[in-house]
C-alpha positions as CSV (number, residue, x, y, z in Angstrom):
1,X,0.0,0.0,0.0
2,X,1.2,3.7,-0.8
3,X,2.0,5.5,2.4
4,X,0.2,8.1,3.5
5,X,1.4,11.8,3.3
6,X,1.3,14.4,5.3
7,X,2.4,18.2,4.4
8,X,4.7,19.2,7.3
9,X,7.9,21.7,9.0
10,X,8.9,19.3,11.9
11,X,6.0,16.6,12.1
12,X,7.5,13.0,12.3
13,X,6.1,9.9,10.7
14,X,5.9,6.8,12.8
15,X,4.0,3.3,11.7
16,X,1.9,3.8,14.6
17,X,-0.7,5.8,16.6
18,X,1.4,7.6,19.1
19,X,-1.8,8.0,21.0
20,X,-3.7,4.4,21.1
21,X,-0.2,2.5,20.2
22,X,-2.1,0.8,17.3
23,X,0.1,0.0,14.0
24,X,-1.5,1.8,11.2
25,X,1.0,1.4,8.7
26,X,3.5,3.8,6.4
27,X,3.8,7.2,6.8
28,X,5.9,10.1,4.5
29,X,5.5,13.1,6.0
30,X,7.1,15.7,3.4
31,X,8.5,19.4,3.8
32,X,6.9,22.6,2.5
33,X,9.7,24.0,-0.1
34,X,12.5,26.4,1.2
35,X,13.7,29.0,-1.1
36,X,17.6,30.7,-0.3
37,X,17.3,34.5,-0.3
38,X,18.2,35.2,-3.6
39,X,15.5,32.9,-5.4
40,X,18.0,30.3,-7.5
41,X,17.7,27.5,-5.1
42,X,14.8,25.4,-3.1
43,X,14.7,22.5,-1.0
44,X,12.8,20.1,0.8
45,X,13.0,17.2,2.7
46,X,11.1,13.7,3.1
47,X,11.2,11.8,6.0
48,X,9.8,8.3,5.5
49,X,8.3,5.7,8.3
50,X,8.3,2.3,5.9
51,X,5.9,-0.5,8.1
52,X,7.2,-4.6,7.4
53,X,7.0,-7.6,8.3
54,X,10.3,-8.5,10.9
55,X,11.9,-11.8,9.5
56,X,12.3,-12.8,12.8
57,X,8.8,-13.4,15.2
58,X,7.0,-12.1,12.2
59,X,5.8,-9.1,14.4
60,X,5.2,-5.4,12.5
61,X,8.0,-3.6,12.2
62,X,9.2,0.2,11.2
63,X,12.4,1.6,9.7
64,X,12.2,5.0,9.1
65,X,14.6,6.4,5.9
66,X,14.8,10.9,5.1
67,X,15.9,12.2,2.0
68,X,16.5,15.8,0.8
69,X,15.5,17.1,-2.5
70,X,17.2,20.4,-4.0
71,X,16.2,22.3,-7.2
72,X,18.2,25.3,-9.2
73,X,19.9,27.1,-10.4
74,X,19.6,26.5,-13.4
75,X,17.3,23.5,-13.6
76,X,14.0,23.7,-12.1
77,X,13.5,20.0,-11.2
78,X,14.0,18.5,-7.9
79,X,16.9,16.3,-7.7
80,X,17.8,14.0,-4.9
81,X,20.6,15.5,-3.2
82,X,21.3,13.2,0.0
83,X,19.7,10.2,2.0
84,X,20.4,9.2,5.6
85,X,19.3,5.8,6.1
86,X,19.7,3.6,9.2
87,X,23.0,1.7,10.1
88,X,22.0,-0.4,12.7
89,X,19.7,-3.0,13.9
90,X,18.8,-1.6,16.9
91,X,18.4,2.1,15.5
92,X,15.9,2.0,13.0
93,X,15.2,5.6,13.0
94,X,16.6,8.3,10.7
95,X,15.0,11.9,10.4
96,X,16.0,15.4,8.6
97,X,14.5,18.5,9.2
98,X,15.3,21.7,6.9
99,X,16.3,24.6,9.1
100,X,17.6,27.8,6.9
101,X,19.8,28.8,3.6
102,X,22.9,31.3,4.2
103,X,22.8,34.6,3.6
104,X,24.7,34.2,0.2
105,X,22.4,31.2,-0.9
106,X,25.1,28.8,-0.9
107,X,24.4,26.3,2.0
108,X,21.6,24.8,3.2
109,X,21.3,23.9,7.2
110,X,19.3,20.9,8.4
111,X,19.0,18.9,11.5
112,X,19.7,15.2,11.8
113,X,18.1,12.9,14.4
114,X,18.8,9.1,15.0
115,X,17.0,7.1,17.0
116,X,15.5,3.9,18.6
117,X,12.1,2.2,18.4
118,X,10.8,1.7,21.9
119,X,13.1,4.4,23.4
120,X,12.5,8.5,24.3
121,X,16.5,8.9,22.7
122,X,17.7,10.7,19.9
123,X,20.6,12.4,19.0
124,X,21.1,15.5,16.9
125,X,24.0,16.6,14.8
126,X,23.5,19.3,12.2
127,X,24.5,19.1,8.4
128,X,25.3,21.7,6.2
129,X,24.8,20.9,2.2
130,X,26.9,22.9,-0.6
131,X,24.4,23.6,-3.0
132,X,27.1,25.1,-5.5
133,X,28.5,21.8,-5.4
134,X,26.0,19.5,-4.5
135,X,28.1,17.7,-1.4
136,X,26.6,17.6,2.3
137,X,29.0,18.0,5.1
138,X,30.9,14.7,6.8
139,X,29.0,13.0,9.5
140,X,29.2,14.5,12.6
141,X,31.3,17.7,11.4
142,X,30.4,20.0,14.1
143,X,31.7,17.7,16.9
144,X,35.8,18.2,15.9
145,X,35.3,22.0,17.1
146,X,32.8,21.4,19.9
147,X,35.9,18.8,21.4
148,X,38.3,21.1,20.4
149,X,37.0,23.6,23.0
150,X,36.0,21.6,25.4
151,X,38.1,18.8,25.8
152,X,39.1,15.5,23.7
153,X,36.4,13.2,23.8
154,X,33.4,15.4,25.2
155,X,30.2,14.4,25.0
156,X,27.7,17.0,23.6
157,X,24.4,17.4,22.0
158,X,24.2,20.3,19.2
159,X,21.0,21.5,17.8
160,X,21.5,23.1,14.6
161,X,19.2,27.2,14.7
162,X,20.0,28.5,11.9
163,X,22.8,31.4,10.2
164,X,24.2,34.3,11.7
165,X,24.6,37.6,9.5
166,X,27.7,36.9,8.2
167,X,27.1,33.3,7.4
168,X,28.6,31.1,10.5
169,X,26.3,28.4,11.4
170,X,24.2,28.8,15.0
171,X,24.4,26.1,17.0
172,X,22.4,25.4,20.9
173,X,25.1,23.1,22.5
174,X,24.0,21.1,25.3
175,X,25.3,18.6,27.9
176,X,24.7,14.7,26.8
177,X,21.9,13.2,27.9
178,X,21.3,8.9,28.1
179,X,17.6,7.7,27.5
180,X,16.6,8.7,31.2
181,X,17.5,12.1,30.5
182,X,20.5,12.1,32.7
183,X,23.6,13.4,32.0
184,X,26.2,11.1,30.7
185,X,29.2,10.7,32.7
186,X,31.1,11.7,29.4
187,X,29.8,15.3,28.9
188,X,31.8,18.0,29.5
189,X,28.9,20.1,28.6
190,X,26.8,21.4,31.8
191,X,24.1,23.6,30.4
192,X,22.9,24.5,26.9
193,X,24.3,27.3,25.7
194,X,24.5,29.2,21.7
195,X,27.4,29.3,19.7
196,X,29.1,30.3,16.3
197,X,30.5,27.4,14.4
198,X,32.7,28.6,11.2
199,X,32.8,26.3,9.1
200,X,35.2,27.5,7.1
201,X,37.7,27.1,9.9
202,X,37.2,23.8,10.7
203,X,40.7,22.7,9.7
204,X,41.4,25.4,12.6
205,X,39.1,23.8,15.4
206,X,40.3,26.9,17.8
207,X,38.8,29.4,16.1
208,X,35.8,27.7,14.7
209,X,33.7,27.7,17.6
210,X,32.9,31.1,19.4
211,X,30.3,31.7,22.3
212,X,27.4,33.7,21.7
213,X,25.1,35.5,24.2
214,X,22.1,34.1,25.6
215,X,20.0,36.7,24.2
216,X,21.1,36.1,20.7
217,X,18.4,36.0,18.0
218,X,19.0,33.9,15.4
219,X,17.5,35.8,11.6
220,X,15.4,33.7,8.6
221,X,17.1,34.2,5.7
222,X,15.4,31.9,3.2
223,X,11.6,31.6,3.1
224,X,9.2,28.9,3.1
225,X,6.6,28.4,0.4
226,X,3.4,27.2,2.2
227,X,2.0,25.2,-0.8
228,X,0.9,21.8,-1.4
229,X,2.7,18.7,-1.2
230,X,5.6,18.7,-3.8
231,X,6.2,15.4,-6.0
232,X,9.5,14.2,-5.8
233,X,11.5,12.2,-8.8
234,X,10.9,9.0,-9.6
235,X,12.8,6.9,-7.1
């Protein structure tokens, strides 16, 4: 059976009824379109909840898959730029969430989350995509600066916000949490605070990572059409 799709900024697909727990099968839950500021590119993003039968106990299960979809400048047709698809057994659950284009158009900010089935976790890690060369940033490519300034090895949760004016990426940086919402013995991290994160300077962790003040608003720069679910190319 088709899923079923629903037009949305930050809802979730699941294969079940978060409210009665009953399975109700496949779910896409699809982004309105992002346009940069100076018109030449737009984005969206899927995120997919696919219901099956588990080989093993023949019990329903879900995996859930998100893909991002990035038009212009030049063609007008949506291509698929990037997929994050689960890597584990036990972590079935992938999602992206499109936060904000740069001031100059050029990259695209989103939020990642992984997580468990049966479990309140997830973990965030922002990605930036290139769309003058179609490339997303490396897994986790935040964390080499956040360590940097902390310590080696720190434990940290980052929440991508959005761009400041002159096109660093805002992060909230938080302690690590464990699924019972405690903090993990690893994090160096004690309470959430906003940050700068050039990521030009990456290559330089010390001077990619700068603290901003509490009262820091963070600007939209691209804007959001609020139109009907759009098609995506033939997978």
């Amino acid at each position: 059976m088709p899923p079923r799709i629903e037009v949305s900024r930050s809802g979730f697909p699941l294969c079940d009824d978060p409210k009665t727990g009953k399975f109700t099968g496949s779910k896409l839950v699809r982004s309105p379109v992002l346009v940069s500021p100076d018109g030449r590119f737009r984005a969206y993003s899927e995120n997919e909840a696919v219901a099956f039968e588990a080989a093993v106990g023949g019990n329903n299960a879900c995996v859930n898959t998100a893909r991002l979809f990035v038009a212009g400048p030049d063609n007008g047709d949506f291509r698929l730029a990037d997929v994050k698809a689960p890597q584990y057994p036990d972590a079935l659950i992938k999602g992206l969430f499109l936060v904000d284009w740069s001031p100059d158009s050029r990259y695209l900010l989103s939020s990642v989350m992984a997580g468990t089935y049966g479990s309140d976790f997830a973990a965030w890690e922002a990605e930036s995509f290139d769309a003058w060369y179609g490339i997303s940033s490396p897994d986790g490519f935040p964390y080499q600066a956040i360590r940097h300034r902390f310590r080696p090895g720190c434990g940290s949760d980052a929440h991508a916000l959005g761009f400041s004016k002159d096109g660093q990426i805002v992060l909230r940086i938080g302690p690590d949490y464990d699924e019972e919402g405690v903090v993990r013995r690893g994090s160096c991290v004690t309470k959430p605070g906003l940050w700068s994160l050039n990521s030009k300077e990456l290559d330089r962790p010390q001077q990619a990572l700068n603290a901003l003040p509490d009262t820091y608003k963070v600007q939209q720069f691209g804007s959001w059409l609020e139109a009907p679910a759009t098609p995506g190319p033939p997978r």
